[in-house]
C-alpha positions as CSV (number, residue, x, y, z in Angstrom):
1,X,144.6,121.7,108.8
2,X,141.4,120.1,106.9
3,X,138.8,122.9,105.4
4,X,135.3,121.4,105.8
5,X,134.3,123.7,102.4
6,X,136.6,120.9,100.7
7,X,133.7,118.5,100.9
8,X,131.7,120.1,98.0
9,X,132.7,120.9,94.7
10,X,134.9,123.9,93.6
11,X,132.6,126.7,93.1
12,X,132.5,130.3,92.8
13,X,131.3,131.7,96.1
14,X,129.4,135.0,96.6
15,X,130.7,137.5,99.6
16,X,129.8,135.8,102.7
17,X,131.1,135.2,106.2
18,X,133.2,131.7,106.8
19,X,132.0,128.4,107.3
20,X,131.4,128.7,111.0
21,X,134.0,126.6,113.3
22,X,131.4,124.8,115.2
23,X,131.2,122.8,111.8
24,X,134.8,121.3,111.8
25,X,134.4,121.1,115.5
26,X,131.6,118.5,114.9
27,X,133.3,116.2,112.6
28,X,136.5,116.5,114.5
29,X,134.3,115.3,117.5
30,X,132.6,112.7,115.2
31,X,136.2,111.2,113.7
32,X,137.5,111.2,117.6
33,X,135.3,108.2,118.3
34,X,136.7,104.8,118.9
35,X,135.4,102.8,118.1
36,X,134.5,104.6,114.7
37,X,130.9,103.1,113.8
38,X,130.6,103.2,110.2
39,X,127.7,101.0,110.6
40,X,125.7,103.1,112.3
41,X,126.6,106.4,110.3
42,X,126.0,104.5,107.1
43,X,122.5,103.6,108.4
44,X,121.4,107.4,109.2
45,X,122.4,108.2,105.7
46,X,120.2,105.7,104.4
47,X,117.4,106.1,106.8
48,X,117.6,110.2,106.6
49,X,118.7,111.0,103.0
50,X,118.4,107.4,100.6
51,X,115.1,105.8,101.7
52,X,113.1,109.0,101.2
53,X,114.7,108.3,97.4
54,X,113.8,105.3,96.3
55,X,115.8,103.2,99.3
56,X,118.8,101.9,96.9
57,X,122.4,104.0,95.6
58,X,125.4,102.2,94.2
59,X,128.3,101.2,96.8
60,X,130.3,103.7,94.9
61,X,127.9,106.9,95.8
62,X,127.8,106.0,99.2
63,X,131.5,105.9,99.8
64,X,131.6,109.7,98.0
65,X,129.0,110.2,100.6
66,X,131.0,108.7,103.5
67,X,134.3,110.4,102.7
68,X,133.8,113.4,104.5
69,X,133.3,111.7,107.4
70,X,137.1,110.1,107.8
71,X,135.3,106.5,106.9
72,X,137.8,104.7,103.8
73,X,136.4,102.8,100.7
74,X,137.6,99.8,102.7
75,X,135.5,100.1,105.8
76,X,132.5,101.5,103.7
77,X,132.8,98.1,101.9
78,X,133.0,96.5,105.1
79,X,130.5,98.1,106.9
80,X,127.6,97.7,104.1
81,X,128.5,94.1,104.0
82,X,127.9,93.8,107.5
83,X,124.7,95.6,107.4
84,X,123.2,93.4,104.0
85,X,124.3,90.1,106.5
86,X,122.1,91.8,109.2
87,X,119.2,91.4,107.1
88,X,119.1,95.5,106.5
89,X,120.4,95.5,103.0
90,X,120.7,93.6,99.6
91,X,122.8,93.9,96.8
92,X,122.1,93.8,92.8
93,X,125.4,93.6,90.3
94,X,126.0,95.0,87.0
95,X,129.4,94.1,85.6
96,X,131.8,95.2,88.7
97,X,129.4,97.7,89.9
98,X,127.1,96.9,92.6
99,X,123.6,98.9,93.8
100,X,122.3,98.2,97.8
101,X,118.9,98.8,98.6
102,X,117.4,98.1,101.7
103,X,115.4,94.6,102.3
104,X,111.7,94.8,103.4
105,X,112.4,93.8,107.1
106,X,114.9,96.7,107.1
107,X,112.2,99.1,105.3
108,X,110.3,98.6,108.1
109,X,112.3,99.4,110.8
110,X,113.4,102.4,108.9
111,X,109.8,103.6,109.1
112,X,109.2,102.7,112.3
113,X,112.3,104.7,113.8
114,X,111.4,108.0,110.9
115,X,108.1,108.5,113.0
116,X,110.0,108.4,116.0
117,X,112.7,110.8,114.8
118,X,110.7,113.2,113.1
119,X,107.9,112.8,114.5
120,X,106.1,115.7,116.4
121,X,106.2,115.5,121.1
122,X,103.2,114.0,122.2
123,X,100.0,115.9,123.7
124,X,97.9,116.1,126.5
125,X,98.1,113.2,128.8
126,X,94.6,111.7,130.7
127,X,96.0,109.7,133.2
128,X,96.2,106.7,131.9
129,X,98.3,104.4,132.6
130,X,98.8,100.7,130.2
131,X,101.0,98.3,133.2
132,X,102.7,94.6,131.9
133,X,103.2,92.4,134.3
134,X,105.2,89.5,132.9
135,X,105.4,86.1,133.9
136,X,108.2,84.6,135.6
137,X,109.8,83.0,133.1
138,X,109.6,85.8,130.4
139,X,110.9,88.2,133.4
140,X,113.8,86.1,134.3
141,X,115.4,86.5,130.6
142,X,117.9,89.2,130.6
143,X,118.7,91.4,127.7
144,X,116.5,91.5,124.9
145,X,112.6,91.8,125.8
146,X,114.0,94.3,128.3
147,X,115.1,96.2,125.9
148,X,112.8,96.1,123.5
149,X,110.2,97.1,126.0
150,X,112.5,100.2,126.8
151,X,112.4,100.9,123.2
152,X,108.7,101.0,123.1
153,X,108.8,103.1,125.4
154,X,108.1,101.1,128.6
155,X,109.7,102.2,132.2
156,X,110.6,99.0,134.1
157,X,109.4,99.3,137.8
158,X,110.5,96.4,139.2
159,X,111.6,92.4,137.2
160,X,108.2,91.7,136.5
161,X,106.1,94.5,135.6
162,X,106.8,97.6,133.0
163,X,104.5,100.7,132.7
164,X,103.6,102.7,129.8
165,X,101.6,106.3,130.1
166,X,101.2,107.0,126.2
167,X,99.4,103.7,124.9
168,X,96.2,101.3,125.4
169,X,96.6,97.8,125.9
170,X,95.0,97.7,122.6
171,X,98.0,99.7,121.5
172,X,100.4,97.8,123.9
173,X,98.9,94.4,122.2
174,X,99.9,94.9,119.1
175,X,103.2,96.3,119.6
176,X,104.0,93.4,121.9
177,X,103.3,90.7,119.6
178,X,106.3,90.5,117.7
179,X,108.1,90.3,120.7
180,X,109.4,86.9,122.3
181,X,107.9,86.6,125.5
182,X,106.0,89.6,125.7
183,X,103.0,88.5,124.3
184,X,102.3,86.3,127.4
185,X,102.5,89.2,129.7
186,X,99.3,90.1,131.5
187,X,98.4,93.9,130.1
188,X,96.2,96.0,133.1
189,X,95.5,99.7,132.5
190,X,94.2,102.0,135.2
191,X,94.7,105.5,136.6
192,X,96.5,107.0,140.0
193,X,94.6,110.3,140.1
194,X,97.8,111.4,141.6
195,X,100.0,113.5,139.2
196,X,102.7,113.6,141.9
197,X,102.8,110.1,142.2
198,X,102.7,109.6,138.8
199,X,106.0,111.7,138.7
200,X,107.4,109.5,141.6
201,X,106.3,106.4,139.1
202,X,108.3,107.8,136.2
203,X,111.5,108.2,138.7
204,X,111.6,104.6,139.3
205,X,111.3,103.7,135.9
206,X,112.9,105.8,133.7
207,X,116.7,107.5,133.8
208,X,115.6,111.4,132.6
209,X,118.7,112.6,134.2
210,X,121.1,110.7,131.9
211,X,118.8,111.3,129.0
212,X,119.1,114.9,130.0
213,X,122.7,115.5,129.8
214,X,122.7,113.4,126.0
215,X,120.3,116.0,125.5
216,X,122.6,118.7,127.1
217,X,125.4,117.8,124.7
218,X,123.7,118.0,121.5
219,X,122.7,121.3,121.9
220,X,125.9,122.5,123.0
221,X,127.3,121.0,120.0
222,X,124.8,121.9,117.6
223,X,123.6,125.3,118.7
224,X,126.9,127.0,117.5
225,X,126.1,125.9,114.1
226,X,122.2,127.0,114.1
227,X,123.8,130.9,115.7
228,X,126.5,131.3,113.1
229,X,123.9,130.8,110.0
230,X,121.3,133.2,111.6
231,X,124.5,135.8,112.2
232,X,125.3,135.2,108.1
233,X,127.8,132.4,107.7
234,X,127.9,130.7,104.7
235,X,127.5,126.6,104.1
236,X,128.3,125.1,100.7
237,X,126.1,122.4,99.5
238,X,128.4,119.4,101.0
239,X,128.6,120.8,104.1
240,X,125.4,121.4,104.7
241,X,125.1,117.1,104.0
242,X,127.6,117.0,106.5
243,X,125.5,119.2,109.0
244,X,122.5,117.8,108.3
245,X,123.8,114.2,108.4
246,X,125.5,114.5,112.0
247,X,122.5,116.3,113.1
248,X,120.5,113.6,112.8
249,X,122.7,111.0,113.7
250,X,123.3,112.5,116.9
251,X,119.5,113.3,117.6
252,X,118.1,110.2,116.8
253,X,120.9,107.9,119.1
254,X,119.4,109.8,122.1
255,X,115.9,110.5,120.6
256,X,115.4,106.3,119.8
257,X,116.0,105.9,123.5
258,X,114.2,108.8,124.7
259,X,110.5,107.3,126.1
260,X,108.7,110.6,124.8
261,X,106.9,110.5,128.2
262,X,104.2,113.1,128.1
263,X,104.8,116.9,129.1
264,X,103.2,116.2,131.8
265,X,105.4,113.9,133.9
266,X,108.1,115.6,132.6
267,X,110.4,117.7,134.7
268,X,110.0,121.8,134.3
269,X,112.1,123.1,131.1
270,X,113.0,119.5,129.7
271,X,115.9,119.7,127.4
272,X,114.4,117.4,125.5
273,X,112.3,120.0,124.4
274,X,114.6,122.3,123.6
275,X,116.8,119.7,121.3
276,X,113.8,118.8,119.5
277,X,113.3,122.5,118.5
278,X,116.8,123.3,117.4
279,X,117.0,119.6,115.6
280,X,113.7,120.8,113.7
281,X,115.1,124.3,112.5
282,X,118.6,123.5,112.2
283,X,117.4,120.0,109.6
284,X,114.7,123.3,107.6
285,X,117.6,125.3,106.8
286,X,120.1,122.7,105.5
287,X,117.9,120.3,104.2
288,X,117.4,121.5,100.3
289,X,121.1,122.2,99.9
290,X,121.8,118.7,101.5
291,X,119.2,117.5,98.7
292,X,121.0,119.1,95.9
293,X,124.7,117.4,97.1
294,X,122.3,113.9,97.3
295,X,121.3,114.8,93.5
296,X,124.8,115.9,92.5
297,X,126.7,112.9,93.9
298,X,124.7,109.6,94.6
299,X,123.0,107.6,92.0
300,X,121.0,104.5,91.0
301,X,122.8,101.9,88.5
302,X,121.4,102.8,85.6
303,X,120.1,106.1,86.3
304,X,120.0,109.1,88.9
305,X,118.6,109.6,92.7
306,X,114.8,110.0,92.2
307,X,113.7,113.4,94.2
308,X,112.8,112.8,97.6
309,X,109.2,111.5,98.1
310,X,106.7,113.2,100.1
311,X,107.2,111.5,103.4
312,X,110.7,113.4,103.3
313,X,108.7,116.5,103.1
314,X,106.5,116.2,106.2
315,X,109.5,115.8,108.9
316,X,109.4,118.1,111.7
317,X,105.8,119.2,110.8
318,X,106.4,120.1,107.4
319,X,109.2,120.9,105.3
320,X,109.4,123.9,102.4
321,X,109.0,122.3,99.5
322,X,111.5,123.8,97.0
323,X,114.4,123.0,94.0
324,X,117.1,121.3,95.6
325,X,120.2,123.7,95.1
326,X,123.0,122.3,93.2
327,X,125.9,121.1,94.9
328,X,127.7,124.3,94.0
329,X,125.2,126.4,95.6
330,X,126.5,127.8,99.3
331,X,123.6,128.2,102.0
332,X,123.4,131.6,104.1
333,X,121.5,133.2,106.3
334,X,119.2,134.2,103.7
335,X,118.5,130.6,102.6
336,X,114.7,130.1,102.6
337,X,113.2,128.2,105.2
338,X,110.2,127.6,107.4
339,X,111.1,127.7,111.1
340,X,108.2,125.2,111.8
341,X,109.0,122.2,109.8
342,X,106.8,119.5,109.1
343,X,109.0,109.2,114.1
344,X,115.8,102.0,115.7
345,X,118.6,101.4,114.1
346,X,122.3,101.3,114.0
């Protein structure tokens, strides 16, 4: 029977109550999967805990990293190789050890799903509505621009025409330029004056019901976690990486497909809501041990992890800026933290 507190270093704990069970529960839940998708994992520990510090570690650190996860040397290896012939990362040698950073195209979409992830909900709503109606040769293609467009945040109505209540065609313009096919669409904006039919509007194009039971699940799973540390349980450093990574992988493969339609068109008591509130004090309270495990284990080449830069600092609102603790440090209740803390891939 594996011991999640075997992920840190030995240390000499303090008095406190045990790691709490929802923690094994969640990698036990997270090695269940088949298949296992080292990719993706190995891409929210660059996006969530590398890029903020300095976007490059040696293969070595992030296998250390990836053990406690169930993922082997062998399919970290794999996996990273996979991910630098995607175009995400590249490699520089020294000797028979070998450091990845990510490329620039893969910086960029890094940055473009952080302000998505940790990004605050969006405000009021006037009304507006941005509509692309795409021509018949762009519509007819399957697959891709589809989902792109979903990504974006676009609700598909019907083939041919995809509607968007957050942006201006400006806005829509620009974001649609990079796209194959979308560019040629013909961008309209207008208004309903109808807030029930605007809700009707949203039912056609977007599936809140499915996003809502993803949404469901996370907090079941993650809840647990968030109770036991408020009743006193304790987390060594290690573990809380391990929270604090599956928290955000989990959050972010429902939150990357999640429209982030405005309150307004959403239905009463979204979940939605509710995850993004739990995700943003559950990531405060183990992110600066996480930070001191990142310092303690993972490393450049030639030298150590620089401290996370202030972009890491401004998730969820804002972060308390402290120390990281050191990887033989154990977070409690008592840990300090502020409860309101400062937005695709894999």
């Amino acid at each position: 029977m594996f011991s999640v507190s075997q992920f840190a270093p030995p240390m000499k704990r303090a008095p406190s109550a045990p790691v709490p069970a929802a923690v094994p529960a969640l990698l036990r839940r997270w090695r269940a999967q088949r298949p296992l998708r080292a990719g993706s994992l190995l891409v929210t520990i660059f996006g969530d805990a590398i890029a903020p510090r300095g976007a490059a570690v040696t293969l070595g650190s992030l296998i250390r990293l990836a053990t406690p996860f169930g993922l082997t040397e062998r399919l970290v290896r794999t996996s990273v190789a996979r991910l630098a012939r995607d175009g995400w990362l590249t490699a520089r040698r020294s000797g028979r050890r070998s450091e990845y950073r990510l490329t620039r195209g893969g910086a960029e979409r890094f940055a473009e799903a952080t302000r998505r992830i940790y990004g605050q909900s969006p405000g009021a709503w006037d009304g507006r509505w941005t509509l692309l109606l795409m021509p018949p040769r762009s519509a007819s293609r399957r697959g891709r621009p589809s989902e792109d467009l979903k990504w974006l945040g676009f609700g598909r109505l019907n083939p041919s025409l995809y509607a968007h209540p957050g942006c201006t065609p400006g806005e829509a313009r620009r974001w649609l330029g990079n796209l194959p096919g979308a560019a040629d669409g013909l961008l309209l904006e207008g208004r309903s004056g109808d807030l029930a039919g605007d809700r009707r509007l949203v039912s056609y194009g977007w599936d809140l019901e499915d996003l809502a039971r993803r949404y469901r699940r996370f907090v079941a799973a993650f809840a647990p976690v968030e109770s036991a540390l408020r009743a006193g349980a304790a987390l060594p450093a290690g573990t809380a990486f391990v929270v604090r990574t599956l928290l955000i992988h989990e959050y972010r493969k429902i939150h990357l497909q999640d429209p982030l339609l405005p309150p307004a068109l959403l239905p009463p008591g979204w979940v939605g809501s509710a995850a993004y509130e739990l995700c943003r004090r559950l990531y405060a309270r183990v992110f600066a041990p996480a930070e001191g495990y990142l310092s303690a284990t993972a490393r450049r080449l030639h030298r150590p992890l620089p401290s996370a830069n202030s972009a890491a600092y401004a998730r969820f609102g804002g972060l308390v800026r402290t120390e990281p603790r050191s990887a033989r440090s154990t977070l409690g209740a008592a840990a300090p933290h502020r409860s309101a803390c400062v937005e695709r891939a894999g």
